[in-house]
C-alpha positions in Angstrom: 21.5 -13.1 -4.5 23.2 -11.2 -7.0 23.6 -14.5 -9.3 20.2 -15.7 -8.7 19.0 -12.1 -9.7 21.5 -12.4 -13.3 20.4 -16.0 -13.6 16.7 -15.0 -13.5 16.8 -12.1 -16.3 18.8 -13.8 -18.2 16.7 -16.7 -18.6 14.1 -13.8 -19.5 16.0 -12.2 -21.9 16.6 -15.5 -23.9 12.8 -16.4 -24.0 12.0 -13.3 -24.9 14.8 -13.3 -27.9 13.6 -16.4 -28.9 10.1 -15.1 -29.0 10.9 -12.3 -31.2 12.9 -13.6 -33.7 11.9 -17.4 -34.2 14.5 -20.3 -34.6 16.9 -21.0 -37.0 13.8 -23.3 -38.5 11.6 -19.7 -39.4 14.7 -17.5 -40.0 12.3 -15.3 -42.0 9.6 -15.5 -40.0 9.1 -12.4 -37.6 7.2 -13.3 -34.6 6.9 -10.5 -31.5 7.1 -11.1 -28.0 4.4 -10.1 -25.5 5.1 -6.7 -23.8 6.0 -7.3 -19.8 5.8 -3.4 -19.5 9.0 -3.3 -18.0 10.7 -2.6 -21.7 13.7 0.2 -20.1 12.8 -0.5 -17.0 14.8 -3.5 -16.5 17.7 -2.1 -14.0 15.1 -0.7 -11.6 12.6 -3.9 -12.0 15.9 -6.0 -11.2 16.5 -3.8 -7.7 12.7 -4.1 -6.9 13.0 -8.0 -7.2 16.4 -7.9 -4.8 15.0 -6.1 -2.6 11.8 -8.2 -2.2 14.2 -11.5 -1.9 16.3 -9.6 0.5 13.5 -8.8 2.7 11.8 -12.0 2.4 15.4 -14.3 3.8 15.4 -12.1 6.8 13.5 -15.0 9.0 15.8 -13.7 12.6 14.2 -12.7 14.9 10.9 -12.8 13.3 9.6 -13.6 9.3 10.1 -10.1 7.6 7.5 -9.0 5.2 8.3 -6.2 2.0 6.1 -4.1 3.9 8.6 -4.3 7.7 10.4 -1.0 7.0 7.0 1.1 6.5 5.2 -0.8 9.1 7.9 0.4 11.8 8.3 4.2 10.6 4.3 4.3 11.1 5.0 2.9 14.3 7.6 5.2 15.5 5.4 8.1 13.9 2.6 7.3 16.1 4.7 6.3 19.3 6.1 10.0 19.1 2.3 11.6 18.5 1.4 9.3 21.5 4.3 10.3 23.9 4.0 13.9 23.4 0.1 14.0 23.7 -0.2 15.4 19.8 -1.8 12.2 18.2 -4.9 14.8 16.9 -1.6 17.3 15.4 -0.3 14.2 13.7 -4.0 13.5 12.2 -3.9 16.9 10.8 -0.3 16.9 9.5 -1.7 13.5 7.6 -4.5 15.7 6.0 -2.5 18.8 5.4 0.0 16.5 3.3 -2.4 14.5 1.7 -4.2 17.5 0.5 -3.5 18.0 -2.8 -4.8 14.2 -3.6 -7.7 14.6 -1.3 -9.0 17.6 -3.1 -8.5 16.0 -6.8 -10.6 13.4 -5.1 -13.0 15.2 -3.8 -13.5 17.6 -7.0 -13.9 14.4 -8.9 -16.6 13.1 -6.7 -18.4 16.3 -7.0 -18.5 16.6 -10.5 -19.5 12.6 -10.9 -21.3 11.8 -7.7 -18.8 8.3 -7.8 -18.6 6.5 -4.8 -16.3 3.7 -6.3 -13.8 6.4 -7.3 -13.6 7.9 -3.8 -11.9 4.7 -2.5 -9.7 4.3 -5.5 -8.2 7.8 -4.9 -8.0 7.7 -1.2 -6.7 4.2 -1.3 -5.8 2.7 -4.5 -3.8 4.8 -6.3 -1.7 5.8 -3.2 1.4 4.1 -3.1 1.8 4.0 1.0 -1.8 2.2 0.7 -1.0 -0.8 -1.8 2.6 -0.8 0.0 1.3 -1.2 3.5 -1.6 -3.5 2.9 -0.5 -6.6 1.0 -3.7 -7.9 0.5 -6.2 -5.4 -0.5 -9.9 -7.2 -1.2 -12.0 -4.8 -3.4 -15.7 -4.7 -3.3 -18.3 -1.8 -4.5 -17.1 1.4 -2.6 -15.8 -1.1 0.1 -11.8 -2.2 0.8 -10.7 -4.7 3.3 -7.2 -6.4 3.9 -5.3 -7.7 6.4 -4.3 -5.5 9.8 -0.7 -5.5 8.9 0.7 -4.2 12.3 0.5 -7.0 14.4 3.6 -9.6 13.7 5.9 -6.6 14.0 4.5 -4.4 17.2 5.3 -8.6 18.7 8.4 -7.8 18.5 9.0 -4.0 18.5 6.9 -4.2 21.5 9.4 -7.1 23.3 12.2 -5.3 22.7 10.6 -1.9 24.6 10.8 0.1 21.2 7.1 0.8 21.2 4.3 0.5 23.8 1.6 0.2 21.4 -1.4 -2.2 20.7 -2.3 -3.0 17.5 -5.7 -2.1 18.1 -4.7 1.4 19.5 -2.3 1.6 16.1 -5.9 1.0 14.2 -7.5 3.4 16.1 -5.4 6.1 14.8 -4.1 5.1 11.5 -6.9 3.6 9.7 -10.4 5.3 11.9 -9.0 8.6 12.8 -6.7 9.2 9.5 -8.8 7.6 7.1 -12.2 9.4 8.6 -10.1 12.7 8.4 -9.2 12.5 4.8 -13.1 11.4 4.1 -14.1 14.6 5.5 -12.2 16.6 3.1 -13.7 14.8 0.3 -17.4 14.5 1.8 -17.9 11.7 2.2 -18.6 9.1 5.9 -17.1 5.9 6.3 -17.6 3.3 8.1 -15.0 1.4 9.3 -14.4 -1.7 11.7 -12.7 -3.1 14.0 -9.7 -5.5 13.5 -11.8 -8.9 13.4 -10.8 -12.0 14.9 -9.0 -13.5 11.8 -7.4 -9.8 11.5 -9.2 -8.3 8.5 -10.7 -4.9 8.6 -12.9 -3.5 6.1 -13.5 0.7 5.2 -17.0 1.5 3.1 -18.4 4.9 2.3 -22.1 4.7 3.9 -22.6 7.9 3.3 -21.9 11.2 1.4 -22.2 14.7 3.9 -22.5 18.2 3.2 -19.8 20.3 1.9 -19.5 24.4 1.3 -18.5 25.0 -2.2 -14.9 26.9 -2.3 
């Protein structure tokens, strides 16, 4: 791995050389390389790129996705809410953590009435958001993507680690979280159900009255 990894950014660093400074053909002749954005960033970019190979060659017991670790600590999160009766405590924990974000958000959408920027703060710009849905689909004030749950509660589930449903797990992740934070900001969404080829969609339908602090 650790070869393929030097291999890889090698081969990078030599196109990118070569880019810069020409051949020996235009030795006077200085030509600059395209920015990656990763200028400094190399070391970390490297151990982001491990990682993701690492995660994706773990096929045993099941394919592994980048997303497996986050997916279980949700899991385990909500399996403890579930077992002790406090799923609405966790929903507020959620909110009480997230609040700092949701009221940027929501001050934003009161001073520009922006229904588009609602879902870009509550989803887009959080990192356990892009990290957790791999394929995020994004329409005017509407996101869908993929229930990501599934392929490991198969197995989390088989070995009696969990006793969840994926469809309970969407009940109280994406409706009851995400319908919690929207209420902070002031706005309703709609959300639905995990569809038969597993997408799920979130809209703002509506904004709803808020007291100025």
């Amino acid at each position: 791995m650790k070869q393929i990894m030097q291999m890889v950014f090698f081969g990078v660093l030599v196109i990118s050389t070569h880019s810069a400074y020409g051949s020996s053909h235009h030795e006077n002749k200085v030509l600059k390389a395209a920015s990656s954005g990763y200028e400094g960033r190399e070391e970390m970019l490297g151990r982001a790129m491990s990682v993701v190979l690492k995660s994706l060659n773990e096929t045993k017991p099941y394919q592994h996705d980048i997303n497996d670790a986050l997916i279980k600590m949700i899991l385990t999160t909500i399996q403890f809410a579930k077992n002790n009766d406090m799923i609405d405590e966790l929903i507020e924990n959620e909110v009480q953590v997230t609040l700092p974000m949701l009221e940027r958000v929501r001050d934003n959408y009161r001073r520009t009435g922006e229904i588009e920027a609602v879902m870009v703060g509550m989803i887009d710009r959080t990192a356990c958001a892009y990290q957790l849905f791999l394929d995020i689909e994004r329409g005017d004030a509407e996101r869908s993507w993929t229930s990501p749950f599934g392929l490991v509660l198969d197995q989390t589930v088989r070995l009696g680690q969990h006793d969840l449903t994926e469809e309970e797990v969407h009940e109280i992740w994406i409706k009851k979280r995400f319908s919690a934070f929207a209420k902070v900001i002031g706005v309703e969404l709609e959300i639905s159900d995990i569809g038969q080829d597993g997408m799920v969609s979130i809209r703002v339908v509506d904004s709803i009255s808020l007291a100025q602090n």
